[in-house]
BAMAR-992522 format. One record per residue: residue in three letters; chain; x, y, z of N, C-alpha, C in turn. Coordinates in pm, whole numbers, plus 32768, in hexadecimal, padded with zeros to 4 digits. Layout:
<nodes>
+------+-------+------+------+------+------+------+------+------+------+------+
! rest ! kette !  n_u !  n_v !  n_w ! ca_u ! ca_v ! ca_w !  c_u !  c_v !  c_w !
+------+-------+------+------+------+------+------+------+------+------+------+
!  ALA !     A !    X !    Y !    Z !    X !    Y !    Z !    X !    Y !    Z !
...
+------+-------+------+------+------+------+------+------+------+------+------+
</nodes>
This chain:
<nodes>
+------+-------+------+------+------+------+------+------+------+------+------+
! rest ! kette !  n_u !  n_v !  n_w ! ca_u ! ca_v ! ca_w !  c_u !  c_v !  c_w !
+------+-------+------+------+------+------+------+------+------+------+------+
!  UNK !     A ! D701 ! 7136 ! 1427 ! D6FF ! 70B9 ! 146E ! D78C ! 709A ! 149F !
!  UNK !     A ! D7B0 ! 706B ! 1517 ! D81B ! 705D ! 155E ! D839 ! 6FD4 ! 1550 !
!  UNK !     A ! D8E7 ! 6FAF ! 1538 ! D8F9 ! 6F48 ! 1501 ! D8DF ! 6ECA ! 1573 !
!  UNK !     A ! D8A6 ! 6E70 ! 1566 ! D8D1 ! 6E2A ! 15B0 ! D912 ! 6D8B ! 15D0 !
!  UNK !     A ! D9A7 ! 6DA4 ! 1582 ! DA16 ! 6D50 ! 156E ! DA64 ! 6D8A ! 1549 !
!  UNK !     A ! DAFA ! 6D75 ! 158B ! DB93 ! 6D94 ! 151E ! DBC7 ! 6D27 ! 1510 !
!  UNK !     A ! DBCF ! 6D3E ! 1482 ! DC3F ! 6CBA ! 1432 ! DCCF ! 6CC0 ! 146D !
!  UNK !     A ! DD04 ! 6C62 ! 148E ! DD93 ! 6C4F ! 148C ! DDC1 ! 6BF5 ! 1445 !
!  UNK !     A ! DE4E ! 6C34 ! 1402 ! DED3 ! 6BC9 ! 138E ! DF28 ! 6C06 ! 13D9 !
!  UNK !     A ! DF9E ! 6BC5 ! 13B0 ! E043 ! 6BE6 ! 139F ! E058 ! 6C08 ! 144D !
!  UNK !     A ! E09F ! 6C69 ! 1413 ! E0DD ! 6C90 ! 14B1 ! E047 ! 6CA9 ! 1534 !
!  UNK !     A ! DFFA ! 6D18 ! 152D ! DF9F ! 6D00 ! 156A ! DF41 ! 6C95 ! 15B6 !
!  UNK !     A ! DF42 ! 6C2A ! 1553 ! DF3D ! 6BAF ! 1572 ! DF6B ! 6B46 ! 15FE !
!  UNK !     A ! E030 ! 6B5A ! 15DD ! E07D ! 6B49 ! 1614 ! E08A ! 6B72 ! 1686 !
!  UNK !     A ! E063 ! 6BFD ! 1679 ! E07D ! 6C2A ! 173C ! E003 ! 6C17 ! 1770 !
!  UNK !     A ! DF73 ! 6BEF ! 172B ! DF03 ! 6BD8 ! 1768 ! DF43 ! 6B4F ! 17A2 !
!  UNK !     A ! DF79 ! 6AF6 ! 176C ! DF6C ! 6A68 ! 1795 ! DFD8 ! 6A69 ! 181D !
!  UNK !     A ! E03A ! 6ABA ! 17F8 ! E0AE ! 6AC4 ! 1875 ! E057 ! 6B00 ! 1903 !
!  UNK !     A ! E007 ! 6B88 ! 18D4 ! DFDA ! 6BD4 ! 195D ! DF64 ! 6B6E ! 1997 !
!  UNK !     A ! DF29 ! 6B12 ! 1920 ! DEBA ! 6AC1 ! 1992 ! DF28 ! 6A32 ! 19E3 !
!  UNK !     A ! DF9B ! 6A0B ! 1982 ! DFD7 ! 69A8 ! 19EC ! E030 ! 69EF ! 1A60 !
!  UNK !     A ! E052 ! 6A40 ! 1A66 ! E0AA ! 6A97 ! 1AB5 ! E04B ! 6AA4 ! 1B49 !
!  UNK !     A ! DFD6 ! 6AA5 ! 1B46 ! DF68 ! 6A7F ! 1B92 ! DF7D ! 69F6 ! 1BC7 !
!  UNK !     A ! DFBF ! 6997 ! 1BA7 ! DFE1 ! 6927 ! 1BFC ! E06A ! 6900 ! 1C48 !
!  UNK !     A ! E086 ! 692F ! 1CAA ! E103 ! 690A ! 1C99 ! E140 ! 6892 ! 1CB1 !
!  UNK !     A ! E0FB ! 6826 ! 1CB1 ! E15B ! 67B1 ! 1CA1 ! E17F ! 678D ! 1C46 !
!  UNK !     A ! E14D ! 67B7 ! 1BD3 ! E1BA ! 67CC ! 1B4C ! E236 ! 6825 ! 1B3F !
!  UNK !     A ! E280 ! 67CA ! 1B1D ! E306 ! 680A ! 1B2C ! E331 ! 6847 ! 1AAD !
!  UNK !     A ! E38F ! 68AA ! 1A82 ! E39E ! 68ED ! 1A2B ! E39F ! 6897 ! 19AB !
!  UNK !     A ! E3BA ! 6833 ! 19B8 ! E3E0 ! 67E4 ! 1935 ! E366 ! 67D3 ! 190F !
!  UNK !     A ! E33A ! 6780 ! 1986 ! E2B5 ! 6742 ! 1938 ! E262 ! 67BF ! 1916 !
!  UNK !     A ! E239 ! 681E ! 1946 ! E1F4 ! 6889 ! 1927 ! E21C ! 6886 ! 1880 !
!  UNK !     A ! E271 ! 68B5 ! 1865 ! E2D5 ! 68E2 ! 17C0 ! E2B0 ! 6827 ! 176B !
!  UNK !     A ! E29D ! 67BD ! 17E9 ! E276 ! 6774 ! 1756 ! E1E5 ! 674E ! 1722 !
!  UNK !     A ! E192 ! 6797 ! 17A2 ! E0F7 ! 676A ! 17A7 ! E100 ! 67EA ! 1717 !
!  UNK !     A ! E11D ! 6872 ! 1748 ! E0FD ! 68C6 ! 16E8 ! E140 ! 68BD ! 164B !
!  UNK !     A ! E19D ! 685B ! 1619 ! E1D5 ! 682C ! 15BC ! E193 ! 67DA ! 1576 !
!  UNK !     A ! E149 ! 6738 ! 15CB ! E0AE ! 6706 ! 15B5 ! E072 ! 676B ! 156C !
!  UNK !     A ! E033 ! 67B1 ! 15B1 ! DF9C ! 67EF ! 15AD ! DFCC ! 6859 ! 1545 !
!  UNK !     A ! E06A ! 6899 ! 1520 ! E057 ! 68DC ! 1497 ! E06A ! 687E ! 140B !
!  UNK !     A ! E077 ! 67EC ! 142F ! E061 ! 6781 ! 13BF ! DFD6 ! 678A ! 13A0 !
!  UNK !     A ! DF83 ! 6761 ! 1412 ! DEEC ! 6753 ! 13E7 ! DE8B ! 678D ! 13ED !
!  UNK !     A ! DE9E ! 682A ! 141A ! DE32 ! 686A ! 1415 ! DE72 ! 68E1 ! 13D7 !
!  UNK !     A ! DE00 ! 68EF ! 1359 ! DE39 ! 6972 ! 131D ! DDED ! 69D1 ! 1332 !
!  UNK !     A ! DD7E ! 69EF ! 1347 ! DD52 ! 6A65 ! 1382 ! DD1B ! 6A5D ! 1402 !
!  UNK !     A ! DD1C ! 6AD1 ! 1459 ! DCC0 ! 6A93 ! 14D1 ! DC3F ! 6B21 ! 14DC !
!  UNK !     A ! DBE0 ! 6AFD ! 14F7 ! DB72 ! 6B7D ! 14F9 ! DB5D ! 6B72 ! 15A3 !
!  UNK !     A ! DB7C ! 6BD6 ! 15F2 ! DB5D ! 6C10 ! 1656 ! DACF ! 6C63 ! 1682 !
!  UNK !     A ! DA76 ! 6C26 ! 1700 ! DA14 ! 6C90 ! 16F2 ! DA1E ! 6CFE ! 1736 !
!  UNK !     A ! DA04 ! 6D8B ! 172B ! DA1E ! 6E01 ! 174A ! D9BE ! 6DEC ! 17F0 !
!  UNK !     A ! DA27 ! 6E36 ! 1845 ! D992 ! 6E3A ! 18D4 ! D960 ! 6DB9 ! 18F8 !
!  UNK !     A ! D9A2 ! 6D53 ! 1900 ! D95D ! 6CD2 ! 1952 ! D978 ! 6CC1 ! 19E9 !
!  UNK !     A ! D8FD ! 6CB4 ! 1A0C ! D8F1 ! 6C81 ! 1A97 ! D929 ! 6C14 ! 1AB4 !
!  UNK !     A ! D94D ! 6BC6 ! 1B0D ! D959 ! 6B4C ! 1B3D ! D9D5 ! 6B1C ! 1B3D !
!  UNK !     A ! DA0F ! 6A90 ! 1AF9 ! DA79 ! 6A6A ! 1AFA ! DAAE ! 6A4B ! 1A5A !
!  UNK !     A ! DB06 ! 6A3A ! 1A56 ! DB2B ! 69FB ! 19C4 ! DADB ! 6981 ! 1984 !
!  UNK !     A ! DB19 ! 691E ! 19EE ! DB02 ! 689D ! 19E8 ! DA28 ! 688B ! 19E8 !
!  UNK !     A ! D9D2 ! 68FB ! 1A06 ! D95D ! 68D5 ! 1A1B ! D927 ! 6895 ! 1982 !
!  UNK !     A ! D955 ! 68AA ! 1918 ! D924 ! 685C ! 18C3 ! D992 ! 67BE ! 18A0 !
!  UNK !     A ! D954 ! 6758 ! 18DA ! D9C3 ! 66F3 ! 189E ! D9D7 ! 6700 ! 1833 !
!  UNK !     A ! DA54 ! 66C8 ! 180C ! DA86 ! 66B1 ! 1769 ! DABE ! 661F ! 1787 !
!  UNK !     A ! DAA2 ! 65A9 ! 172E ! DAB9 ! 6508 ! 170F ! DB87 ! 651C ! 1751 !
!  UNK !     A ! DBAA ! 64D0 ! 17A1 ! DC35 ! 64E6 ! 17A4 ! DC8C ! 64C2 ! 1729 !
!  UNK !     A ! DCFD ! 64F7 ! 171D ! DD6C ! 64D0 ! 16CD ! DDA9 ! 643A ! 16E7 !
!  UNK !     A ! DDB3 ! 6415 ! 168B ! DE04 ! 637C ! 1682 ! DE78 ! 6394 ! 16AA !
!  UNK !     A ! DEAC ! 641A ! 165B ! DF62 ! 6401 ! 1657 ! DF87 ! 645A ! 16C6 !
!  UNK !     A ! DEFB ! 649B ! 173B ! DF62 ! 64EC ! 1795 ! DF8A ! 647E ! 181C !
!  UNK !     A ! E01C ! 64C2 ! 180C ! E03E ! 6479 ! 18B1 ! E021 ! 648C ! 1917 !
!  UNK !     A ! DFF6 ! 6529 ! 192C ! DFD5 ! 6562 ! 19BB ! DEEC ! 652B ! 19AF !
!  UNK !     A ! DECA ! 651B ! 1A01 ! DE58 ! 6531 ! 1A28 ! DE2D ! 65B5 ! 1A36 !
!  UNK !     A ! DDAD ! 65C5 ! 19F0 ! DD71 ! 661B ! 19F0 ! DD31 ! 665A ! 1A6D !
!  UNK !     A ! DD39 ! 66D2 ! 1A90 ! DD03 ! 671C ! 1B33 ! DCD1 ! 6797 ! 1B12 !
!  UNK !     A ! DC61 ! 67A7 ! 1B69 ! DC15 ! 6844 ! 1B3A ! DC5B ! 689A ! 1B7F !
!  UNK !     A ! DC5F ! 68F3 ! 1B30 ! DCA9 ! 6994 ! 1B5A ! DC83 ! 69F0 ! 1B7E !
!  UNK !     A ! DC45 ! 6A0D ! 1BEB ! DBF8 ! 6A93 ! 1BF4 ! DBFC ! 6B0E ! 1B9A !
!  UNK !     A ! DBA6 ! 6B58 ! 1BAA ! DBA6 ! 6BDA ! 1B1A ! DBE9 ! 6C3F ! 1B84 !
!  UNK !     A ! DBE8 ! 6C3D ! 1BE5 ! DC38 ! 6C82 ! 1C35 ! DCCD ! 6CA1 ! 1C48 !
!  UNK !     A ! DD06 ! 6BF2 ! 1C5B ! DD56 ! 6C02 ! 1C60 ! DDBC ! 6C1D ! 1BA6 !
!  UNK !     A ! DD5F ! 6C0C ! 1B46 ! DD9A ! 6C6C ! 1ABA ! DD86 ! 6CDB ! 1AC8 !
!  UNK !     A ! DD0B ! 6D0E ! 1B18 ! DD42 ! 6D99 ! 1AEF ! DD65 ! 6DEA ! 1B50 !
!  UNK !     A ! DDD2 ! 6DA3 ! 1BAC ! DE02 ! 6DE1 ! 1BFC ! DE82 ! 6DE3 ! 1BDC !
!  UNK !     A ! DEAD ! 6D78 ! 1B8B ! DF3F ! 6D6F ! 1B67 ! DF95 ! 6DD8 ! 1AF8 !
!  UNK !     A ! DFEE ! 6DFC ! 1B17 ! E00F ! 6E56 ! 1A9F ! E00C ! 6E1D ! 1A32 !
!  UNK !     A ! DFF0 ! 6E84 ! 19E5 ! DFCD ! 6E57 ! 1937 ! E051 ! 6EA7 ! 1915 !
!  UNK !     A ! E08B ! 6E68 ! 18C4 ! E10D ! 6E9F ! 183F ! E0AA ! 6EEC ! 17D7 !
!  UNK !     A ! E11A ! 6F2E ! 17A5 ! E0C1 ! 6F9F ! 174F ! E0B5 ! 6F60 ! 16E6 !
!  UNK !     A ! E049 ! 6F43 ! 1693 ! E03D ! 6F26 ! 1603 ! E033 ! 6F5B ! 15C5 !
!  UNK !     A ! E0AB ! 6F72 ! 1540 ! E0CD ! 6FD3 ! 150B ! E069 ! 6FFB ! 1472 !
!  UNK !     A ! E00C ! 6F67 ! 145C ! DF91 ! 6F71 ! 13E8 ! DF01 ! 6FA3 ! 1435 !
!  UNK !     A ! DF32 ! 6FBB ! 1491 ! DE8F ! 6FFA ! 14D2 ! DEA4 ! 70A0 ! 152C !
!  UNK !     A ! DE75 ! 7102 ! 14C9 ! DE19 ! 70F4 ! 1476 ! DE46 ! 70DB ! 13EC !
!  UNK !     A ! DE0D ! 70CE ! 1358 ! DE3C ! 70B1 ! 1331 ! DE3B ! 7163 ! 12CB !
!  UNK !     A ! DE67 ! 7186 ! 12BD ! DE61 ! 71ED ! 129B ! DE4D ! 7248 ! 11FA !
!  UNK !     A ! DE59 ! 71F8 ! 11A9 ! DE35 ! 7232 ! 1133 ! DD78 ! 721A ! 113F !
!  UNK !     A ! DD85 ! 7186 ! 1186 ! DCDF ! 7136 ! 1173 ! DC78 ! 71A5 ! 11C0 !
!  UNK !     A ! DCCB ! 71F3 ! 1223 ! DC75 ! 726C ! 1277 ! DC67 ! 72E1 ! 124B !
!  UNK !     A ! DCBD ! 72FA ! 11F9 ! DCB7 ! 739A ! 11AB ! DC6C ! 7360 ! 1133 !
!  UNK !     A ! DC5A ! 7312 ! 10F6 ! DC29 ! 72F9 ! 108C ! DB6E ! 72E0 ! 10A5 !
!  UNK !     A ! DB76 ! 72AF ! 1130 ! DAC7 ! 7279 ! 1178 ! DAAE ! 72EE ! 11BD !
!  UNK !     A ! DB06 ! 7341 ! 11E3 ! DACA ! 7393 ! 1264 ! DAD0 ! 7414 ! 123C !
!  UNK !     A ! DB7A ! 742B ! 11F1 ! DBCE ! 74BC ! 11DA ! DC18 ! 74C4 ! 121D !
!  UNK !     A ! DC6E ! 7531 ! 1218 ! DCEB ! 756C ! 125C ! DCD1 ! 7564 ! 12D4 !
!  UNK !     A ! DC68 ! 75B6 ! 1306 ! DC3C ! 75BB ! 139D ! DC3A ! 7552 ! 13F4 !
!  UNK !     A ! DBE0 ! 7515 ! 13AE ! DBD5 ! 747A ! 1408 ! DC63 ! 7436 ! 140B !
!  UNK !     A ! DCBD ! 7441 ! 13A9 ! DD46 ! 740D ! 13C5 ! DD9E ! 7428 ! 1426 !
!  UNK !     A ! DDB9 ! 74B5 ! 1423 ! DDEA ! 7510 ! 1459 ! DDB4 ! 74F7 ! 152B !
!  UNK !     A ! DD15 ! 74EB ! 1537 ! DCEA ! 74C1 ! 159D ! DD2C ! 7445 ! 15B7 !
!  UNK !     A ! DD44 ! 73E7 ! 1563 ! DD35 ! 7311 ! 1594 ! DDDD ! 7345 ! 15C6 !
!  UNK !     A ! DE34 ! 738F ! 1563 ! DED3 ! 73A6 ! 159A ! DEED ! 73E9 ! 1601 !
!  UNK !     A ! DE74 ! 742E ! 1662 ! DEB2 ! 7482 ! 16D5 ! DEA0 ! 741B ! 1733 !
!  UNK !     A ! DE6E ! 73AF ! 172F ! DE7B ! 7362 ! 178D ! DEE6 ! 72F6 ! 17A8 !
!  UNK !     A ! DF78 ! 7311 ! 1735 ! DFE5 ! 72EC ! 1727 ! E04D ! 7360 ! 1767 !
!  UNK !     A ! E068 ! 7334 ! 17CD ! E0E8 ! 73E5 ! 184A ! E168 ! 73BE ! 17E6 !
!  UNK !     A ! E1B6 ! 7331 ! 17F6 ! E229 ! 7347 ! 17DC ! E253 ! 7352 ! 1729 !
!  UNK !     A ! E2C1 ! 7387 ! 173A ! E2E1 ! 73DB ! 16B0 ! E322 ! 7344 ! 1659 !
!  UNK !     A ! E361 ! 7311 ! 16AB ! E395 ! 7283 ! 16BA ! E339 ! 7231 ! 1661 !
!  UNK !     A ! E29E ! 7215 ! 168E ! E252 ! 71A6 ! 1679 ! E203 ! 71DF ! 15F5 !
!  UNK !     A ! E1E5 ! 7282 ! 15CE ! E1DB ! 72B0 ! 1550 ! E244 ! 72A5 ! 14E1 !
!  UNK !     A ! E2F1 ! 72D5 ! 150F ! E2FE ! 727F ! 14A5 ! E2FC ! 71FA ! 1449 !
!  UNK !     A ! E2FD ! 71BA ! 14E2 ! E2E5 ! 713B ! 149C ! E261 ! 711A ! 1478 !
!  UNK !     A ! E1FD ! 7163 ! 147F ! E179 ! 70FE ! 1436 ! E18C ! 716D ! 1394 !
!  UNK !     A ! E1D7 ! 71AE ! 1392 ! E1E8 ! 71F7 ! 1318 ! E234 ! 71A2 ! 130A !
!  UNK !     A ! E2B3 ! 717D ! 12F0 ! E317 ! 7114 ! 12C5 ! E2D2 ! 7099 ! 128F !
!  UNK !     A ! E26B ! 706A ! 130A ! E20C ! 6FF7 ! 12BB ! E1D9 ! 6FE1 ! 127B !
!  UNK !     A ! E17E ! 7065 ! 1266 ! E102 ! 7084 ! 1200 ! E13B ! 70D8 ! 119F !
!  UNK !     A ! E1BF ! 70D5 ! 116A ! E201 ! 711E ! 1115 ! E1D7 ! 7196 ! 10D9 !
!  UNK !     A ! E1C4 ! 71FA ! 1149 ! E18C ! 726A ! 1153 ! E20E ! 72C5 ! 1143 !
!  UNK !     A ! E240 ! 7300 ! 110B ! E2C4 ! 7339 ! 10F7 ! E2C6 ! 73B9 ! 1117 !
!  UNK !     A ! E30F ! 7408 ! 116D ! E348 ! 74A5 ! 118F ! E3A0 ! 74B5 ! 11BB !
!  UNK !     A ! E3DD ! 7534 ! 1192 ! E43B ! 7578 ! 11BC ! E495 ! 753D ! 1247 !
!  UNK !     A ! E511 ! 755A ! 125F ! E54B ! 751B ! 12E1 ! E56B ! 7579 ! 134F !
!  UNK !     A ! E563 ! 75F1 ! 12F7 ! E571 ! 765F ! 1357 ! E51B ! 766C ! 13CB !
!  UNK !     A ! E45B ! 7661 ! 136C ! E401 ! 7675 ! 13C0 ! E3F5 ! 762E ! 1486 !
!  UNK !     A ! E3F3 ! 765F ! 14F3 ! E40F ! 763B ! 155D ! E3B3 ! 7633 ! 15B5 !
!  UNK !     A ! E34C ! 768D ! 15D0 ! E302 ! 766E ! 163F ! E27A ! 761A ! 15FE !
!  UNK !     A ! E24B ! 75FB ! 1649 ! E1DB ! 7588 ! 163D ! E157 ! 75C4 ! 15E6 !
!  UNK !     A ! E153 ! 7660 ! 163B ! E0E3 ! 769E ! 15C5 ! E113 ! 769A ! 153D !
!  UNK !     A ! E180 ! 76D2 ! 1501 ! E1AB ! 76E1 ! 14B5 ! E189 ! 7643 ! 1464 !
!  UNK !     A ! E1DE ! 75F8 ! 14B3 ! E1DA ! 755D ! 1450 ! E157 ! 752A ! 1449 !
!  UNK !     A ! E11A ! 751F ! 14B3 ! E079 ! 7531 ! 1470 ! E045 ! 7546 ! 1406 !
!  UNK !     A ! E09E ! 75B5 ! 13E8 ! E057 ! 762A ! 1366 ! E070 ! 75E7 ! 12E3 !
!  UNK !     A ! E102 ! 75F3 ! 12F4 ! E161 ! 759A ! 1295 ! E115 ! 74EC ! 1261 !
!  UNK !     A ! E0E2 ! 74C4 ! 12CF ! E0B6 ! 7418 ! 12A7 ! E01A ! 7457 ! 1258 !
!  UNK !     A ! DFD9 ! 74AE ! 1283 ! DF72 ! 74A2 ! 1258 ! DF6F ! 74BB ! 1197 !
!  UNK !     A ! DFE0 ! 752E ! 11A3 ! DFE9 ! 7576 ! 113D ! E049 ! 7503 ! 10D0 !
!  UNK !     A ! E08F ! 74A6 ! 1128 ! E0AE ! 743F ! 10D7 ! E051 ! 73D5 ! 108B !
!  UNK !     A ! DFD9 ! 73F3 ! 10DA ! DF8E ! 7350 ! 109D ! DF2E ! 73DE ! 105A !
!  UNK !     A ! DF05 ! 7436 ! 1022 ! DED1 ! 7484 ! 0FC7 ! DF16 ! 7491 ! 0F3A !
!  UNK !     A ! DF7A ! 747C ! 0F73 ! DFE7 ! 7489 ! 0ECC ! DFB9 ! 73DE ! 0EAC !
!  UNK !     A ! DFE7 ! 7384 ! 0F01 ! DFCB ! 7317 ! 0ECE ! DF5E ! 72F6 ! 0EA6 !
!  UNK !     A ! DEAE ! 7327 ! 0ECF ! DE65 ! 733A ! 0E84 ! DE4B ! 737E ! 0E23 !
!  UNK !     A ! DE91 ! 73BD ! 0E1B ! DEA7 ! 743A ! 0D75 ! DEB4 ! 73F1 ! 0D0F !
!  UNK !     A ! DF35 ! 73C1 ! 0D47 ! DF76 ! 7350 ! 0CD9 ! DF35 ! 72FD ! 0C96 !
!  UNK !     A ! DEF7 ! 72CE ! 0CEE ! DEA7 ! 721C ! 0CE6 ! DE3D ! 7238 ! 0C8A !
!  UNK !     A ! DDDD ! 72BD ! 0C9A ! DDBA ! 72FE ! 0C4D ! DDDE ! 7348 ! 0BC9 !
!  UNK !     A ! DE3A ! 736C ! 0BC6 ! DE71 ! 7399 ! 0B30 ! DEAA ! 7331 ! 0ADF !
!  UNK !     A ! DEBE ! 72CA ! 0B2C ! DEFE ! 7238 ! 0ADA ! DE89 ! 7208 ! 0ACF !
!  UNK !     A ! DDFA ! 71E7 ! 0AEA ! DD9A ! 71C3 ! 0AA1 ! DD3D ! 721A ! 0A6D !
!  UNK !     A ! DD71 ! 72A5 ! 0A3E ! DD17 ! 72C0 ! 0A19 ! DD34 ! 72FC ! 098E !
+------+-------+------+------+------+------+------+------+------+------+------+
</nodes>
């Protein structure tokens, strides 16, 4: 069965809320950084639905008391036309080798090119290797083979 919602926290979160206001531009940089400062006070998770038609805004939600800007629908277009920043918890990678296996991991990471944006979702997900290792296949290899030890572990410490 194919999921249909992704959870967002933390950083992920954050650039969801930036890439849908970045879609307006009469918000100016500030206010952008303080709507999304708001909205990481009061919303702690947000669930996204996978594949929606239409617009954002097609389901109302009751407005906010404390926002200053007025609320405006956003086309689904114009999000997913906008560049997305890389989020460095998706995929999440021990949670895919552990649900799927190596393979399926190994697959969700070829759709990450720069060597750049792998180390850092390894840095995030405190996936630890070597510094030598350099090309992207390689670090691939390295993240996957990192979150296997960390399930080893997790495993030999409870068991």
């Amino acid at each position: 069965m194919k999921k249909e919602t992704k959870a967002l926290s933390g950083a992920s979160q954050d650039a969801y809320f930036r890439r849908v206001l970045k879609a307006h531009p009469n918000l100016s940089a500030a206010e952008r950084d303080q709507i999304v400062r708001q909205l990481r006070e009061e919303v702690a998770q947000l669930r996204l639905r996978v594949n929606v038609h239409g617009d954002i805004a097609a389901s109302p939600s009751p407005p906010s008391t404390r926002a200053s800007q007025p609320a405006a629908a956003i086309p689904q277009t114009a999000v997913a036309d906008a560049t997305l920043p890389f989020d460095p918890y998706s995929p999440n990678v021990v949670v895919v080798v552990r649900k799927s296996g190596r393979e399926a991991a190994l697959a969700a990471l070829t759709a990450i090119d720069s060597t750049e944006n792998l180390r850092l979702l390894a840095r995030q997900q405190r996936l630890n290797f070597d510094a030598d290792v350099s090309s992207a296949a390689e670090i691939r290899t390295a993240i996957v083979m990192a979150a296997e030890r960390r399930i080893a572990n997790r495993v030999a410490a409870a068991g």
